[in-house]
MIDOSE-1310 file (N, C-alpha, C; in nm, 2 decimals, decimal comma, always signed):
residues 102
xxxx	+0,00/-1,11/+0,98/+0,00/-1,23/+1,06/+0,13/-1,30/+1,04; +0,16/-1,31/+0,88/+0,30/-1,39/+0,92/+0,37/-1,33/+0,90; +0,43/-1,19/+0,97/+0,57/-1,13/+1,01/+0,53/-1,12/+1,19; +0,43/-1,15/+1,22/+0,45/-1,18/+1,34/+0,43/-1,32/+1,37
xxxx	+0,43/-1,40/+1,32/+0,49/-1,55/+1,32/+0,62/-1,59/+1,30; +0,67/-1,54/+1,20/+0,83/-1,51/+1,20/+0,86/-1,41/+1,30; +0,83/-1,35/+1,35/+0,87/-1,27/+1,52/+0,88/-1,38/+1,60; +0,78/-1,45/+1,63/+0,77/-1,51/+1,73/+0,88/-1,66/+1,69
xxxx	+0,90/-1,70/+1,56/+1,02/-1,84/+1,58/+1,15/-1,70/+1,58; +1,17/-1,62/+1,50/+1,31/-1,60/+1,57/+1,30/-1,54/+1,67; +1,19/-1,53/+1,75/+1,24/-1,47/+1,92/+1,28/-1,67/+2,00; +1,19/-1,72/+1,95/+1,20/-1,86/+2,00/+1,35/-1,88/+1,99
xxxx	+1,39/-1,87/+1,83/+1,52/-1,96/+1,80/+1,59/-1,89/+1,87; +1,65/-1,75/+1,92/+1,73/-1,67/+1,97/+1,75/-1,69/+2,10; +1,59/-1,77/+2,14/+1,62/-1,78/+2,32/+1,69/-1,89/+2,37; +1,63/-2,00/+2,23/+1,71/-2,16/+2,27/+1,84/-2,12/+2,22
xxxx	+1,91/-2,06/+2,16/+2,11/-2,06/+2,14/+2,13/-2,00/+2,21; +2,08/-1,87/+2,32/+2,14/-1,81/+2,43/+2,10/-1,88/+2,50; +2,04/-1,98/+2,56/+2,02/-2,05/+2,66/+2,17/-2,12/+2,65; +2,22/-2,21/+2,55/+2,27/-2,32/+2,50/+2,44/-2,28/+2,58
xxxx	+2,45/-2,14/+2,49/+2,59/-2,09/+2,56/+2,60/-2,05/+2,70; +2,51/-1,97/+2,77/+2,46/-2,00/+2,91/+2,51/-2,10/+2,98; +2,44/-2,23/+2,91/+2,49/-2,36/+2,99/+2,64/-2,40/+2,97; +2,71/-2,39/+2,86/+2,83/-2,42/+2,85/+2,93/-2,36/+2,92
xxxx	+2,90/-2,20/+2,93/+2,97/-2,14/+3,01/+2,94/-2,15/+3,14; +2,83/-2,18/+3,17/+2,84/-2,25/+3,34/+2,94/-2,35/+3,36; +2,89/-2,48/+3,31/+3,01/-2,56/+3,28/+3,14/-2,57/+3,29; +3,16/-2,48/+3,21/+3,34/-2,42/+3,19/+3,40/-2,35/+3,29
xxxx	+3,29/-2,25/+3,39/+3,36/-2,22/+3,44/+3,35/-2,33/+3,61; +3,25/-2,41/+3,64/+3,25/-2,53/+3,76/+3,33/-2,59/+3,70; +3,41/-2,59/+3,58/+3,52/-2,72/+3,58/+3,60/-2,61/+3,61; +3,64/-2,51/+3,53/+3,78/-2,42/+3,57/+3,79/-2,38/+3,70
xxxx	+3,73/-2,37/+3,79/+3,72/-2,33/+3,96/+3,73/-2,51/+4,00; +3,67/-2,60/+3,97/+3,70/-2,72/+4,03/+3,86/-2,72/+4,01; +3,93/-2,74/+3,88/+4,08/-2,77/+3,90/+4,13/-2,64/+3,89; +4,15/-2,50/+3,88/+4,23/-2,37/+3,91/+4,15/-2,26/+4,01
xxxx	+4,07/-2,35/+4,05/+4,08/-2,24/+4,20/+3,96/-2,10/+4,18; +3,92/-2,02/+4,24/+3,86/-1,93/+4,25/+3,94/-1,79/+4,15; +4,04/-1,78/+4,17/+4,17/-1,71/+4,10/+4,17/-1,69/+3,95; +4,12/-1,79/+3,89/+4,15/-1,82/+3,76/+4,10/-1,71/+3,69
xxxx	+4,14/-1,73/+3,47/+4,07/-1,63/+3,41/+4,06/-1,71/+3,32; +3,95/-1,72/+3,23/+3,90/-1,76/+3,10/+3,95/-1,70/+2,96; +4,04/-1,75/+2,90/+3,97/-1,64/+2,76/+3,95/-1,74/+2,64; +3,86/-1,70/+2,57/+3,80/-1,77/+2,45/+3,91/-1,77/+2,34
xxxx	+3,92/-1,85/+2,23/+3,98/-1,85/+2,13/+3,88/-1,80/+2,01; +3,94/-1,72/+1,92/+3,87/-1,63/+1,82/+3,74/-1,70/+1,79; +3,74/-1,87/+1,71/+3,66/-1,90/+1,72/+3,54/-1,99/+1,80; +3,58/-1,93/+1,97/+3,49/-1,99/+2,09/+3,50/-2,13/+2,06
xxxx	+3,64/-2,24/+1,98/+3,59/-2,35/+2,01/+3,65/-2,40/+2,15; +3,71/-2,34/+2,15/+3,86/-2,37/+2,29/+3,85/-2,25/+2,37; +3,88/-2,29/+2,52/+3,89/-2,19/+2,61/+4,03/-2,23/+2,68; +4,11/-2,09/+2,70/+4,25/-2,09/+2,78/+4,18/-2,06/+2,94
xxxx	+4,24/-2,14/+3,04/+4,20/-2,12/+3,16/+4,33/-2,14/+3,23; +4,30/-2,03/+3,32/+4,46/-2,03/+3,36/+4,48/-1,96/+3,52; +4,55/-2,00/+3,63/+4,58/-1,94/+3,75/+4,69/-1,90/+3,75; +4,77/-1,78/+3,80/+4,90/-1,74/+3,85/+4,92/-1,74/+3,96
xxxx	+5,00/-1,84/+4,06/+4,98/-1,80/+4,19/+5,16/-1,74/+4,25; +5,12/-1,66/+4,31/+5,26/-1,57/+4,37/+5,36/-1,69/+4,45; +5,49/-1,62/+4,44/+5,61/-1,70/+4,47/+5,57/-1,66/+4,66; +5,60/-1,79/+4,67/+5,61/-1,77/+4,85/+5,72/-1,84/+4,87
xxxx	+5,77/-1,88/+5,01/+5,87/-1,93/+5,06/+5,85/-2,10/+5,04; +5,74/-2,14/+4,99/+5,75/-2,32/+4,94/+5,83/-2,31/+4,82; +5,73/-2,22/+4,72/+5,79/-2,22/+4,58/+5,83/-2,10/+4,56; +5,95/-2,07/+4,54/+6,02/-1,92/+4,53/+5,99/-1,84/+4,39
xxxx	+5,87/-1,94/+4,32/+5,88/-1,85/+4,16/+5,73/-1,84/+4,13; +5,66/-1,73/+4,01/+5,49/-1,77/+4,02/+5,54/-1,88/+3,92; +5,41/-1,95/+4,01/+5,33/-2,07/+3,96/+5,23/-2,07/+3,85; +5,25/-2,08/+3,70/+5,13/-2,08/+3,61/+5,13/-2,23/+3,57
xxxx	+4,96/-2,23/+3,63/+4,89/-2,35/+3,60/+4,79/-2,28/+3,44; +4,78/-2,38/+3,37/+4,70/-2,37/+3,26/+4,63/-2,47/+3,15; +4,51/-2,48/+3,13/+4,46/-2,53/+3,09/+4,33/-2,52/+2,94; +4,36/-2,61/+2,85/+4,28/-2,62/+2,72/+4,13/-2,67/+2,80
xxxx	+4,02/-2,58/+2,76/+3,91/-2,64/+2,75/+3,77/-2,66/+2,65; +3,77/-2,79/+2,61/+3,69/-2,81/+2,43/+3,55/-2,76/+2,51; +3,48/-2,66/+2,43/+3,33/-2,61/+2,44/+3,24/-2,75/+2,36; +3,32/-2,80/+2,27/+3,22/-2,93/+2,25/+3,26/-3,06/+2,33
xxxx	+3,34/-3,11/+2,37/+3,37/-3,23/+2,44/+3,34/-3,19/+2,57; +3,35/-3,04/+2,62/+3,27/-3,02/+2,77/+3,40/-3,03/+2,89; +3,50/-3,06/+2,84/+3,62/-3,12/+2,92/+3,74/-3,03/+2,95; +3,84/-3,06/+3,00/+3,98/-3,01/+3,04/+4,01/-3,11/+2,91
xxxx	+4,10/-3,08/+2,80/+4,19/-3,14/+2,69/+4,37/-3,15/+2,73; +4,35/-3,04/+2,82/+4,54/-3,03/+2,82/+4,55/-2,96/+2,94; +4,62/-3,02/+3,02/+4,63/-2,91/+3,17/+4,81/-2,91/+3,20; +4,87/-2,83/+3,24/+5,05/-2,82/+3,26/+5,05/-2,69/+3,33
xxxx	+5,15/-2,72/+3,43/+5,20/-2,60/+3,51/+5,32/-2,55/+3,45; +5,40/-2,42/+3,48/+5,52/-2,39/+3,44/+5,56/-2,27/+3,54; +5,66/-2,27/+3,53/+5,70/-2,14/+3,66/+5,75/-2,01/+3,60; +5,76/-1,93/+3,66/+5,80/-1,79/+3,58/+5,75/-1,79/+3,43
xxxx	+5,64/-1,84/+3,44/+5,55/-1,78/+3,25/+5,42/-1,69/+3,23; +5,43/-1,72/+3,15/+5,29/-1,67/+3,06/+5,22/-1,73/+2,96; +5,12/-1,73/+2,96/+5,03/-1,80/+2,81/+4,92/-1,71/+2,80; +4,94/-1,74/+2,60/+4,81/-1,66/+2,58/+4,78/-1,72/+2,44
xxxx	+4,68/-1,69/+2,39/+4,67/-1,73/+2,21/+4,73/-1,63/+2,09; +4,79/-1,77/+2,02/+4,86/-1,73/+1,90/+4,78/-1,71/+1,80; +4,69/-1,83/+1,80/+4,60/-1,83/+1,72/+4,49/-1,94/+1,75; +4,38/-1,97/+1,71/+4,29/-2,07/+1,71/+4,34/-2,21/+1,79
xxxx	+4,41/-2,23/+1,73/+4,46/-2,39/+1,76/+4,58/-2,38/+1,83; +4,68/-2,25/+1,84/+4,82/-2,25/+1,92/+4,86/-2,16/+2,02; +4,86/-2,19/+2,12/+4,92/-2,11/+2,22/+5,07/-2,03/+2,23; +5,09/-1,93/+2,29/+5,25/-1,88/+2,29/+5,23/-1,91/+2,43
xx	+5,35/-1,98/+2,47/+5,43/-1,96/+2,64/+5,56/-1,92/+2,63; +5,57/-1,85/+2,73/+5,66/-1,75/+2,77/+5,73/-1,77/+2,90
């Protein structure tokens, strides 16, 4: 009886913290499509506190160069932290807390 009581709280606790990231990542991604578009890509930093979100959009005849938009987003504050465009680059993680642009 009680290893199936302990079955049953860690099937419980297991369901409420996959629920929890579920929701965050919904979140993250209705804010990253609200300000970068359908286009965009996500990637997590080593320790999933921060997410890089980022669009590349192709050089046309307005703007003659790609367009990288990019943005910090805190998994605990729920928000965009840092958003900046730059032309002819790249970003990616250096580490946890630093980005390389290119």
């Amino acid at each position: 009886m009680k290893t199936f009581n302990l079955f049953i709280l860690l099937l419980f606790l297991t369901a409420c913290h996959s629920n929890k990231k579920v929701i965050q990542d919904n979140t993250l991604k209705r804010i990253a499509i609200e300000n970068f578009g359908n286009n965009m890509e996500i990637i997590y930093n080593e320790a999933r506190t921060h997410a890089l979100v980022f669009s590349k959009n192709e050089p046309s005849a307005r703007v003659p160069a790609n367009a990288l938009e990019f943005g910090i987003y805190d998994m605990d504050k729920k928000r965009l932290t840092y958003r900046e465009q730059k032309y002819n680059a790249t970003v990616a993680w250096f580490d946890d807390s630093h980005l390389i642009i290119r």
